[in-house]
C-alpha positions as CSV (number, residue, x, y, z in Angstrom):
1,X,-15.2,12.0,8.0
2,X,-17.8,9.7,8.9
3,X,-18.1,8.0,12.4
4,X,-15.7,4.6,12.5
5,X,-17.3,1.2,12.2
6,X,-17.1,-1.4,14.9
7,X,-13.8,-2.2,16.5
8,X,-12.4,-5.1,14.6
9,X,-10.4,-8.0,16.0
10,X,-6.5,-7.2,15.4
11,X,-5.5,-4.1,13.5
12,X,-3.9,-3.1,10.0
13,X,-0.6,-1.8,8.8
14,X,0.0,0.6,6.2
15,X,3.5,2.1,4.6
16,X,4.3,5.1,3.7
17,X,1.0,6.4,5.1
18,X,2.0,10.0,6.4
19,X,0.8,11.6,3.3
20,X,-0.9,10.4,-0.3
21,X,-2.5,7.0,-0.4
22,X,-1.5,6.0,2.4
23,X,-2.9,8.5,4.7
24,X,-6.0,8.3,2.7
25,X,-6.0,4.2,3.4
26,X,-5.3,4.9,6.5
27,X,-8.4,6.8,7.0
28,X,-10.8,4.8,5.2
29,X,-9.4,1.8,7.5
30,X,-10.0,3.4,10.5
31,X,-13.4,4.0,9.2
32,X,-13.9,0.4,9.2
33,X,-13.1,-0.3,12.4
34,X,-9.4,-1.0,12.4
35,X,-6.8,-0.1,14.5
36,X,-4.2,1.6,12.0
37,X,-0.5,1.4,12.3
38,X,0.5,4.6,9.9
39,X,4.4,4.4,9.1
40,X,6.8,6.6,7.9
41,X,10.3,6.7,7.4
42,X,10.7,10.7,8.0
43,X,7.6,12.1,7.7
44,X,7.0,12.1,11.8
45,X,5.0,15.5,11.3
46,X,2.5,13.8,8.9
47,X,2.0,10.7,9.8
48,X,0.7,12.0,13.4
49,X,-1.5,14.4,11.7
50,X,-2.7,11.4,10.1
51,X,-3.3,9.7,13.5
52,X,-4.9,12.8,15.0
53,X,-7.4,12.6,11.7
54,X,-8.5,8.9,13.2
55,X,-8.7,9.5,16.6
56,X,-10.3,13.1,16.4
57,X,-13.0,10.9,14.8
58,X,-13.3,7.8,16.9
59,X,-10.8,6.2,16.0
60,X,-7.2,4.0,17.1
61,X,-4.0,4.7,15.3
62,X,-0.4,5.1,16.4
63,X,2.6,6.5,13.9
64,X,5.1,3.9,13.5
65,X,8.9,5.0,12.4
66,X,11.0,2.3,10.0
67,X,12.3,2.3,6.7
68,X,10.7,-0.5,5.4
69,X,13.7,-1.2,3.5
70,X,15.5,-2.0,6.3
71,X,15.2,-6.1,6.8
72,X,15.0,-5.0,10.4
73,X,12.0,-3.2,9.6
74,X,9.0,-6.3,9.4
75,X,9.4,-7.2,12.9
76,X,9.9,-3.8,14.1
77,X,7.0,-2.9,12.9
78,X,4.8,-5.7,13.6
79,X,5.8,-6.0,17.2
80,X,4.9,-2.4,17.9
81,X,1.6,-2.9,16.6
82,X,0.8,-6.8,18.2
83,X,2.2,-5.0,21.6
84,X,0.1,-1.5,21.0
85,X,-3.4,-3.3,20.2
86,X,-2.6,-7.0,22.0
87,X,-3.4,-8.8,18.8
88,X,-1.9,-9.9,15.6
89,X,-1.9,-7.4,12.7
90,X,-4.7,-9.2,10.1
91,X,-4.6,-6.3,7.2
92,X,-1.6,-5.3,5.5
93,X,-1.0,-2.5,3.1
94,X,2.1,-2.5,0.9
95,X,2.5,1.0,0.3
96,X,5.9,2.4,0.8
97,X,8.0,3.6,-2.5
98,X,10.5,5.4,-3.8
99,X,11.6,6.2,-7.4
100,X,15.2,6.9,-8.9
101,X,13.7,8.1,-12.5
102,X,16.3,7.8,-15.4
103,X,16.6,6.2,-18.7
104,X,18.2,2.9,-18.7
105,X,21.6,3.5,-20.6
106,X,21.8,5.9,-17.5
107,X,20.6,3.9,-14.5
108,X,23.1,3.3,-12.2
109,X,23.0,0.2,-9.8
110,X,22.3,2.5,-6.9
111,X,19.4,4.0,-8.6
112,X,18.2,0.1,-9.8
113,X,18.9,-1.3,-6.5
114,X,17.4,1.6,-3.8
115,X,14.2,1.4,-6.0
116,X,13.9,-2.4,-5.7
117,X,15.0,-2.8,-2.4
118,X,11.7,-0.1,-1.2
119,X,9.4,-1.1,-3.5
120,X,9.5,-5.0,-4.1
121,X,11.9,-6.7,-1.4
122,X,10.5,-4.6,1.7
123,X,7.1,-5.7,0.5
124,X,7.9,-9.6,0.4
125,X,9.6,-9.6,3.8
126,X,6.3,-7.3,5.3
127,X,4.4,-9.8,3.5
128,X,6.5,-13.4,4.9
129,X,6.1,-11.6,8.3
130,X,2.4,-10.6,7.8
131,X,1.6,-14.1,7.1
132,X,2.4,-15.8,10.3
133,X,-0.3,-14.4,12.2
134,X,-2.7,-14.6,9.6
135,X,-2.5,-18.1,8.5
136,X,-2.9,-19.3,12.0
137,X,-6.2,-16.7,12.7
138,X,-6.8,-18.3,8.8
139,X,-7.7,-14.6,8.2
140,X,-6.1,-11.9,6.7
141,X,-6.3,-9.2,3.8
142,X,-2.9,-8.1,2.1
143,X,-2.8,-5.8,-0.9
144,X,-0.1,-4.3,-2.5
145,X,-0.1,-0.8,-4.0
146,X,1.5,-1.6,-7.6
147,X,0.9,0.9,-10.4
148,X,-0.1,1.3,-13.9
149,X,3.5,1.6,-15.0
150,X,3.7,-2.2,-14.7
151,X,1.1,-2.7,-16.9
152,X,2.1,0.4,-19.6
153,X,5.6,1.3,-20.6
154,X,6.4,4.5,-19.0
155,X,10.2,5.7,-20.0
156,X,12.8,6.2,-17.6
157,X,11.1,4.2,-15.1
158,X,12.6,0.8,-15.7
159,X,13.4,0.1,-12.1
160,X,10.2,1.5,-11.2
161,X,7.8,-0.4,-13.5
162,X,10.1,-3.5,-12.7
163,X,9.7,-3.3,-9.1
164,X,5.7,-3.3,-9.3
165,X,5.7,-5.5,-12.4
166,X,7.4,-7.9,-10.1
167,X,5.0,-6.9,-6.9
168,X,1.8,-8.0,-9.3
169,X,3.5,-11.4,-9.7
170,X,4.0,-11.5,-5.9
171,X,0.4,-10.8,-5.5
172,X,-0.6,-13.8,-7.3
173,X,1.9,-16.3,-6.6
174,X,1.2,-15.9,-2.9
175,X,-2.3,-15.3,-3.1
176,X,-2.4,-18.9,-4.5
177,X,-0.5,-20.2,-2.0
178,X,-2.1,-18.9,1.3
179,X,-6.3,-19.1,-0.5
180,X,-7.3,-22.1,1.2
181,X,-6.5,-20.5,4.7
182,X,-9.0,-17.7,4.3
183,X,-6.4,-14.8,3.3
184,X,-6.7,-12.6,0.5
185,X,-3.7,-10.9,-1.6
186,X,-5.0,-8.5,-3.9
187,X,-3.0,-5.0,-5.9
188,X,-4.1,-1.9,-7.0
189,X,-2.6,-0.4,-9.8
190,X,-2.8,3.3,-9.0
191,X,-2.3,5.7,-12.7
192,X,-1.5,9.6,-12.3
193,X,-3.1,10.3,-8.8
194,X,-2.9,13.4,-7.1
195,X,0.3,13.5,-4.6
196,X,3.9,15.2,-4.0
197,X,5.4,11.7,-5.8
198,X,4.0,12.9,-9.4
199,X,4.5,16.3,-9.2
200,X,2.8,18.6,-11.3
201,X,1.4,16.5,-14.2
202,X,1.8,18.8,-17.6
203,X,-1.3,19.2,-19.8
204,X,-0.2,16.3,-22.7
205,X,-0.3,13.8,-19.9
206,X,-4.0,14.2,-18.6
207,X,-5.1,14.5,-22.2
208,X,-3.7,10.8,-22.8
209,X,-5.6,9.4,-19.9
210,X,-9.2,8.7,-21.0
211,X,-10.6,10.0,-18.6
212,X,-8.9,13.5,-18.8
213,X,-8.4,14.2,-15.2
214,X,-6.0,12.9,-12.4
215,X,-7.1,10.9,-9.8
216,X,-7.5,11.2,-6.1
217,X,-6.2,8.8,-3.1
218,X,-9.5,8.2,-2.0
219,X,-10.6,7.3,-5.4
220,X,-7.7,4.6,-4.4
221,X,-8.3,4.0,-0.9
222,X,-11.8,3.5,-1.3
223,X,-11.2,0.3,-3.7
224,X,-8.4,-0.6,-0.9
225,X,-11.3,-0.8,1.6
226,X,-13.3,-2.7,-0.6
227,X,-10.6,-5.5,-0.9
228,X,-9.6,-5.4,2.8
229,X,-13.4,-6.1,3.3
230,X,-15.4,-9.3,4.1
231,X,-17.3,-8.7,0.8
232,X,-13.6,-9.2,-1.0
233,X,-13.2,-12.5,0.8
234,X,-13.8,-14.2,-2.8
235,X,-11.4,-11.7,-4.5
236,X,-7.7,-12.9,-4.3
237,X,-4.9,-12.9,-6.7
238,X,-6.6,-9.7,-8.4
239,X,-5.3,-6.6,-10.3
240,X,-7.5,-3.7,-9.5
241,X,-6.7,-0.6,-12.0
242,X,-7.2,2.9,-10.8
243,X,-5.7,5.1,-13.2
244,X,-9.1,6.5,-15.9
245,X,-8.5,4.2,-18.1
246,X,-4.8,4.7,-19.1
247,X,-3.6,1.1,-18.6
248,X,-6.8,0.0,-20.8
């Protein structure tokens, strides 16, 4: 891992970050200079070998506990990391979900409403709080991890492709509203990536992708760094695809 950039004023927060993308955003964050809030809802044992990652390298993180489907959780969350690093949080990484996978004559409300809840209401409130501090600083990066099943039908995933559907019209609704204060909102669309939440992809579902292999959460993180970077600062309201082509 290479050496972390310069310290950067206020720090970032990233869901679900104990393992997957968001331990590898995490890392390429800290590499940048920021001071990373990893969260996790039970995963206490990853997300501080996550931090140890960062700060055997250089850098500042601290594992933050909430389930960021808790309304509770946005302040939570936010306080902890304004008290840890005395300064407002000025990157924000929607990454926290769940899925409840079942065909829709047999998805129950439970299964509709958990996956929602996780992956679509926690971001908006995470994203309402998020925006306090960095309207004021009028600075601020938000992206949201989506997914390429909001782009391409995937079935028995109609709460799941609903959910980031509707987090890709979030990221451009509010991107609009908050551009002329100097704050981005961006997505990435992740397609099969390598992580416990796909499981073992079978051999019919590489060969679809075009690119006939399975992508990596750096692959991911690395274009998470780019729009969380003052290069991005032009880039706003944007769907960035990471899935070989299969949404194409």
């Amino acid at each position: 891992m290479a050496e972390p950039g310069p310290k950067r004023e206020g720090s970032a927060l990233v869901t679900g970050a104990s393992r997957g993308i968001g331990a590898a955003v995490a890392r390429a964050l800290a590499r940048d200079g920021w001071r990373v809030g990893v969260n996790y809802r039970s995963d206490r044992s990853g997300a501080e070998a996550v931090v140890s990652d960062i700060e055997r390298d250089g850098g500042e993180a601290v594992a933050l506990a909430a389930d960021v489907a808790d309304p509770d959780a946005p302040d939570e969350l936010f306080g902890a990391l304004e008290s840890r690093f005395d300064g407002p949080v000025l990157v924000l990484v929607n990454n926290a979900g769940i899925s409840r996978d079942d065909l829709t004559p047999s998805l129950d409300d439970e299964e509709w409403n958990a996956v929602l809840e996780t992956n679509l209401t926690a971001a908006f409130r995470l994203t309402r709080r998020a925006l306090k501090a960095m309207l004021r600083a009028r600075s601020g990066r938000i992206v949201n991890v989506s997914s390429a099943v909001a782009l391409r039908a995937n079935p028995g995933q109609a709460n799941y492709a609903a959910a980031k559907a509707g987090l890709i019209a979030l990221t451009k609704t509010s991107a609009v509203e908050v551009a002329r204060r100097g704050v981005t909102v961006n997505a990435v669309a992740p397609g099969l990536i390598e992580t416990d939440f796909i499981g073992g992809a079978s051999k019919d579902i590489v060969q679809a992708i075009p690119a006939r292999r399975i992508g990596t959460p750096e692959e991911v993180a690395a274009c998470v760094r780019f729009l969380t970077s003052d290069e991005a600062s032009y880039v706003t309201g944007a769907v960035l695809t990471v899935d070989g082509g299969l949404a194409a």
